[in-house]
C-alpha positions as CSV (number, residue, x, y, z in Angstrom):
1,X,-15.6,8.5,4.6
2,X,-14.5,8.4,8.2
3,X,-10.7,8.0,9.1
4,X,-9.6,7.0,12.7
5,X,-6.4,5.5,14.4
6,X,-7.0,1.4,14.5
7,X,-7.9,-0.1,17.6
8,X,-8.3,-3.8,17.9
9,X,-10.8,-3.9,20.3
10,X,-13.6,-1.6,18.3
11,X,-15.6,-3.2,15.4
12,X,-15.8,-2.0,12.3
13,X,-17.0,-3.0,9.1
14,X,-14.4,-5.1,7.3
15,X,-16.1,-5.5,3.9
16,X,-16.3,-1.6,3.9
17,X,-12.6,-0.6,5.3
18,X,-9.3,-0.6,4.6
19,X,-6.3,0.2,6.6
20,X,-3.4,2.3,6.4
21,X,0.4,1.5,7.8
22,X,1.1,4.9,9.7
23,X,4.6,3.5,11.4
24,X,7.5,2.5,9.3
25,X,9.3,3.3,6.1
26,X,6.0,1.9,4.4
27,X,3.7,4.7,6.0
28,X,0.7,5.3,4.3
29,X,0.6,1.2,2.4
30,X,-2.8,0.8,2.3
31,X,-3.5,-3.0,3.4
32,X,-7.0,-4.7,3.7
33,X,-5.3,-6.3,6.7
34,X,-5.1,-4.6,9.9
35,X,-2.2,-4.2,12.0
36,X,-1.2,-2.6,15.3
37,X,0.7,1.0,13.9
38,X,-2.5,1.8,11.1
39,X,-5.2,4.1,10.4
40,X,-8.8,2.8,9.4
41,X,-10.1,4.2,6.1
42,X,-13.9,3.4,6.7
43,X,-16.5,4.2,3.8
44,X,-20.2,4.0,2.9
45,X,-19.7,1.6,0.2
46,X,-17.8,-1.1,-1.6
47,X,-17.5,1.1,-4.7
48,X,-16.1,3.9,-2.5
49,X,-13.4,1.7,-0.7
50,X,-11.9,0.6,-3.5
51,X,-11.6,4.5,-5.1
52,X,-10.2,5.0,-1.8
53,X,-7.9,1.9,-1.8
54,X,-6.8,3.1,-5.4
55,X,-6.2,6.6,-4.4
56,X,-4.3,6.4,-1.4
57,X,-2.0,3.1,-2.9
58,X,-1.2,5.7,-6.0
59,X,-0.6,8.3,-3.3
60,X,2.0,5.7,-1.6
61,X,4.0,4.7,-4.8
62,X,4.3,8.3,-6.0
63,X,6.2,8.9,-2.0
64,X,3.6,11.6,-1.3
65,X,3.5,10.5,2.3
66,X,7.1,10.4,2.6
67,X,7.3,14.3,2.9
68,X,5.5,14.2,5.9
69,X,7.4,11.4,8.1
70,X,8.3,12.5,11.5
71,X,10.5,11.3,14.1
72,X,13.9,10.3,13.9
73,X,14.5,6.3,14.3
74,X,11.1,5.0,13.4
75,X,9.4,7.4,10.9
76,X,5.9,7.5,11.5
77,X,2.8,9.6,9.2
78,X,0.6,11.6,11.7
79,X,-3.5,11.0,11.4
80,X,-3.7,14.6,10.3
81,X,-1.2,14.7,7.7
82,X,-2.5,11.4,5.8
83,X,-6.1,13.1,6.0
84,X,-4.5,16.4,4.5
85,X,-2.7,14.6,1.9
86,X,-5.6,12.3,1.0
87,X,-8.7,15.3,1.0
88,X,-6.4,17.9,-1.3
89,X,-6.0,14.6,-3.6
90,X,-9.7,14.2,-3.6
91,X,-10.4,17.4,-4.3
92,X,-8.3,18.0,-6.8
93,X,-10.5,18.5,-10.6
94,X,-8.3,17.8,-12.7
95,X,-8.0,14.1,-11.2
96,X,-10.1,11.2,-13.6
97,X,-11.1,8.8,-11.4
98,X,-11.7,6.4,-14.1
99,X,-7.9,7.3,-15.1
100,X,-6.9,6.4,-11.8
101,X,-8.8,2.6,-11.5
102,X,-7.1,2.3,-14.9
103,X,-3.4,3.5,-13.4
104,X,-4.3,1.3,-10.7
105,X,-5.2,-2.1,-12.8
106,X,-1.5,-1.1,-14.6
107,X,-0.2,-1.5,-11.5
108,X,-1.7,-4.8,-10.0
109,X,-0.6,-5.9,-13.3
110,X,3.0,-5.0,-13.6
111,X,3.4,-6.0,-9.5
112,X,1.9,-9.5,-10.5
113,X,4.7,-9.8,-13.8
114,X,7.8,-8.4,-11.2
115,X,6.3,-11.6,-8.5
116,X,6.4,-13.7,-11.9
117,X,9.7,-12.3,-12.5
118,X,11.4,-13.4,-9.1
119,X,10.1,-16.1,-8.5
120,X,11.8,-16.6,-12.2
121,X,15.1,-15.5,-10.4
122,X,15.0,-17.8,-7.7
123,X,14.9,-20.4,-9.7
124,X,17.6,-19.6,-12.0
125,X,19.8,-18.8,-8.9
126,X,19.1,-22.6,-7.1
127,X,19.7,-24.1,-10.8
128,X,22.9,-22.5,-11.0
129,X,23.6,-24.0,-7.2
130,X,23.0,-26.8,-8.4
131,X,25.5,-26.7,-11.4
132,X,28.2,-25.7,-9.0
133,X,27.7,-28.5,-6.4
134,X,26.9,-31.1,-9.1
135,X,29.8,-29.9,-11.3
136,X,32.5,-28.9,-9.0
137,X,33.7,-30.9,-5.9
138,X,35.0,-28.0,-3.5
């Protein structure tokens, strides 16, 4: 696993990287999309970018990058500080790694009912639009 500040004009290998927002509130959102403000997670496999993937997305939603934001209108992650946060979660025993694919399939799955669930919304809140405007003359 290498880890390294994106720059558009190097290659990598797509199909075995991921990157990681390192500007903004949503520092440390792993994407499989690169952006301008990231880091590149780079592995030796498929197999290990998705752990990877896994771990540091788990890492995200539980805020443990959050701790580590600096500056004072754009928050921003340092390189150092995401690798620090990311090797003590690797190292840590008592972590299942088949536990965490599982935590992490819970996940995709509840994020794919709360997209079902607004989408739900939006349609409730244009229906009830269009009872007012068909309904009342204002």
């Amino acid at each position: 696993m290498e880890i390294y500040t994106y720059n558009p004009k190097e290659q990598n290998r797509p199909d075995l990287a991921f990157y990681v927002l390192s500007k903004g509130l949503n520092s440390g959102r792993p994407s499989m999309r690169s952006c301008p403000n990231c880091f590149v997670v780079q592995s030796d496999t498929k197999e290990e970018r998705n752990l990877l993937f896994n771990y540091v997305y788990i890492l995200w939603k539980a805020d443990k990058f959050s701790m580590y934001f600096v500056g004072s209108v754009i928050p921003f992650l340092r390189i150092t500080d995401f690798k620090k946060v990311l090797n003590e979660t690797l190292q840590n025993q008592s972590l299942n790694h088949h536990k965490i694919r599982f935590v992490f399939s819970l996940i995709v799955s509840m994020k794919r009912k709360q997209d079902i669930f607004a989408e739900k919304i939006k349609t409730l809140r244009s229906l009830e639009n269009a009872y007012i405007r068909q309904h009342i003359k204002l």
